[in-house]
C-alpha positions, -999 to +999 in steps of 0.1 A: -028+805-821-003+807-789-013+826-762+002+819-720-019+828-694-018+830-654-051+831-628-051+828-592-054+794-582-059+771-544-037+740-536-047+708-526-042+723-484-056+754-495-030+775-503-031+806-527-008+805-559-014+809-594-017+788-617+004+794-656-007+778-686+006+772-724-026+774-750-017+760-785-044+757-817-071+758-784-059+733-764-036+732-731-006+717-739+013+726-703+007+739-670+021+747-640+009+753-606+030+775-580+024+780-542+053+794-520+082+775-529+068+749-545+063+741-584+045+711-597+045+707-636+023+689-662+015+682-695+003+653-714+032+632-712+029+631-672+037+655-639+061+657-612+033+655-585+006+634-574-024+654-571-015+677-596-018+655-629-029+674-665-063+689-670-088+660-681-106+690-701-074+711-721-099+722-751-100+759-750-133+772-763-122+801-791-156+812-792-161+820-757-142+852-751-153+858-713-126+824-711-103+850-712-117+874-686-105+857-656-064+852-669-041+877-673-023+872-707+012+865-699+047+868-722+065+831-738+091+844-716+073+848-682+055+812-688+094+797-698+109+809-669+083+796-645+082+763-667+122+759-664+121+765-627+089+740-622+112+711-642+141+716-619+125+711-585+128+671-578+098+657-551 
C-alpha cells in the first residue's frame, strides 16, 4: 500500500500551512511541512530544520479508517513536486 496525503497543519510561530506526507506498507516514510515560502523536509534519515525533525510515531493504523478522514488523499505527483521543491530550499 502507497497512498500521499495533505492536512492543514500550525508552525512552530503559529503559522497556517499544510502538512504532505508519503505512507508506505503503513508507515510514514517522508514528510514535508509548508508555510508561506518556506519548506522543511524529513524522513528517517534526518531533516533540513530544527524543530521539524521526523514523526517519533510513523505507524499508520490500517484498521482505523477515520485516520483517513482528516487528509485529503493527494497524487505521487502533487507529493513529488512539493518534495523536490522542499530539498532545494538550503537554511
Amino acid at each position: 500500500m502507497k497512498k500521499y496525503a495533505k492536512l492543514y497543519s500550525e508552525s512552530l510561530d503559529g503559522c497556517i500551512g499544510k502538512c504532505y506526507f508519503e505512507v508506505i506498507d503503513y508507515f510514514v516514510t517522508r514528510q514535508i511541512d509548508v508555510f508561506g515560502e518556506d519548506y522543511y523536509w524529513s524522513d528517517s534519515a534526518g531533516c533540513n530544520k530544527e524543530g521539524y525533525e521526523f514523526t517519533d510515531q510513523p505507524e499508520w493504523d490500517e484498521n482505523d479508517e477515520s485516520s483517513w478522514d482528516e487528509y485529503e488523499e493527494i497524487s505521487v505527483n502533487e507529493f513529488e513536486e512539493v518534495w523536490r521543491t522542499a530539498k532545494s530550499i538550503k537554511y
